[in-house]
N, C-alpha and C positions, 0 to 999 in steps of 0.2 A: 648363562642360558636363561633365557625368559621361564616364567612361572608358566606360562601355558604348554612351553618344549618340556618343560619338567614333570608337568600334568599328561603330558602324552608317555611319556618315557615309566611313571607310572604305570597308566593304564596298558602300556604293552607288558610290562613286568607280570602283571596280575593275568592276561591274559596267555602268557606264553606257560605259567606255574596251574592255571585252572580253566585253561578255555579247550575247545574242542582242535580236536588233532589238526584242523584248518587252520582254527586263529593259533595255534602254537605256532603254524609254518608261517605265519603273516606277519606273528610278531615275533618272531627270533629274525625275519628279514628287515622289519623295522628297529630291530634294537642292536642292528651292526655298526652303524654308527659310534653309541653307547660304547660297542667294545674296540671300538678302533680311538677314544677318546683319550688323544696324547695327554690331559690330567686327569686321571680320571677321581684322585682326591678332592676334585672342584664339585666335580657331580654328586661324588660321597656327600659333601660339607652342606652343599645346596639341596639334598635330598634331603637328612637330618633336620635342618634350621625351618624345611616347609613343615615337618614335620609326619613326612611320608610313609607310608605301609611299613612295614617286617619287611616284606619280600623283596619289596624295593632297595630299601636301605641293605636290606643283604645282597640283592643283584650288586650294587653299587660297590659295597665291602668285597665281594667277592673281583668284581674289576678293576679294583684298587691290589688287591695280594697278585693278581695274578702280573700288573705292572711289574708289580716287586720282584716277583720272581724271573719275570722275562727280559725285563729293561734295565734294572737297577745298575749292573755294569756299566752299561753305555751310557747311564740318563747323566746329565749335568750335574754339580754343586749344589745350581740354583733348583733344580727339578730335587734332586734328598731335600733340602732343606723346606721347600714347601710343600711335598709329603709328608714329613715331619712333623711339621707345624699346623699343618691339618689336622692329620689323626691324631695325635697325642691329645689335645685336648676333647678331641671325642669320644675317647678310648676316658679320659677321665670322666667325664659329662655322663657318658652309659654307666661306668662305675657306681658315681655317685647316686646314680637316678634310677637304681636295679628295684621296681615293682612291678610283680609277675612274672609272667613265662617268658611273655615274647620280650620283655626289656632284658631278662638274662640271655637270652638266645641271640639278641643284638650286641651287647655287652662281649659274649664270647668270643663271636666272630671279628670282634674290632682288636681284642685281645690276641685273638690269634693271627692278625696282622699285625702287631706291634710285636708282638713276639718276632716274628719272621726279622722285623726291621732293625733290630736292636742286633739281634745276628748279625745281618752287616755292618752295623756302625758304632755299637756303641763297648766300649767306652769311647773311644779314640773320637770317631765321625760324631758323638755325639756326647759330649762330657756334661752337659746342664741337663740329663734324664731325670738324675736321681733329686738333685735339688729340686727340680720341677715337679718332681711329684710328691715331695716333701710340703712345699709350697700352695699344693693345693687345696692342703687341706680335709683331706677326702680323709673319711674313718678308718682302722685299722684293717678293719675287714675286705673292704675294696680293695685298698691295695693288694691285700694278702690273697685277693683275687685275681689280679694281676701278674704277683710272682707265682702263682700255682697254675697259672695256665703256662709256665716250663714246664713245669712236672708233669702234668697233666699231656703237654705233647709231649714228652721224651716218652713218659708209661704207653701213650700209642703208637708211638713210630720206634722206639730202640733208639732216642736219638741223644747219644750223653753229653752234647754238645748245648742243648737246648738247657738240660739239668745243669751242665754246669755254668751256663750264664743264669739262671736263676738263683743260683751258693753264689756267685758274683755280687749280683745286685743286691741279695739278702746281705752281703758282707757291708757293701757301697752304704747302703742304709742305718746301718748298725754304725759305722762309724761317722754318717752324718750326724747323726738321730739319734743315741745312745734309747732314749727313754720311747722312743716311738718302737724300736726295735724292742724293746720289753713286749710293746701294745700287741705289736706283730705275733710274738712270740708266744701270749696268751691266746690270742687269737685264732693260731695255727691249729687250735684241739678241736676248732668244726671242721677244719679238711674233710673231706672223703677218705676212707683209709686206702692208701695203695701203698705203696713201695716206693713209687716216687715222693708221693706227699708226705711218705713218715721220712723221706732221706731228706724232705726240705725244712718239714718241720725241725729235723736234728740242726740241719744251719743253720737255721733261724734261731736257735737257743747257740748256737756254738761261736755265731757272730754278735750274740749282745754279750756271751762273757766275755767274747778277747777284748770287745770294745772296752766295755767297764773294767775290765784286768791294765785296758791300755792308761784309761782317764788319772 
């Protein structure tokens, strides 16, 4: 998509979230497109790189989960694998780059889409996750931002599925990572306190002992 289709798509965003009940109706008719866009992780990636609004990039985030949730059955190989390969490292990039409100509020929402993804694919559909993000390099904290956004959904929806792919990948990590899984596991005392967080937190110390019991 050209930078000037990207700058319109923009400016209908911003007007559909703050314009007057006209221009809402003018630009939810122009932003149907947008939602009928068979990738719409191209529009995510291409929104991010311009370096576009909040609202955008979360319009955009939001037409990416909703792919997920709609299409993912049906979509191709090649359509997971370059979903995949989109957002994960934008999902790290927001990680890494969390200054202020609206980078946390970006950050979340990309999280909360890889949370969603990992549900259908990973381990299996998706085995180089945890290396990859091992790989990246990203502080302990980030990540720990990453596996607490399971917790963080399960504590909102009842979903113990979510929790338990979180004790998953906190385990996946620990046994990559013996001494990052420490980093984690210190790290874990800023959670928020909930029920969820204190049950992740307890994995997060119960998969660096079995690891180190294993070594």
């Amino acid at each position: 998509m050209a930078d000037s289709d990207l700058a319109a798509l923009e400016r209908c965003v911003a007007a559909f979230y703050s314009g007057s009940q006209e221009h809402m109706a003018q630009a939810d008719a122009a932003l149907a497109p947008a939602r009928e866009h068979p990738r719409p992780w191209e529009l995510l990636q291409a929104m991010a790189a311009r370096g576009a609004s909040t609202p955008a990039v979360l319009y955009c985030t939001t037409l990416v989960d909703t792919w997920v949730q709609r299409r993912w059955r049906w979509a191709s190989a090649e359509e997971h694998a370059a979903c995949k390969g989109t957002l994960a490292p934008l999902v790290v990039g927001a990680a890494a780059a969390q200054l202020g409100k609206e980078a946390e509020i970006r950050a979340a929402k990309l999280e909360g889409v890889l949370v969603r993804l990992l549900r259908h694919d990973w381990p299996d559909g998706w085995p180089d996750f945890v290396p990859s993000l091992l790989g990246a390099a990203l502080p302990p904290a980030a990540v720990l931002s990453m596996i607490a956004a399971f917790a963080d959904g399960a504590a909102h929806s009842g979903d113990d599925e979510s929790l338990k792919l979180g004790f998953e990948i906190a385990t996946s990590l620990a046994e990559e990572a013996p001494s990052f899984a420490a980093s984690l596991a210190a790290s874990s005392a800023s959670l928020a306190p909930s029920s969820a967080s204190a049950s992740l937190t307890t994995a997060l110390h119960e998969a660096r002992s079995a690891s180190v019991s294993a070594c």
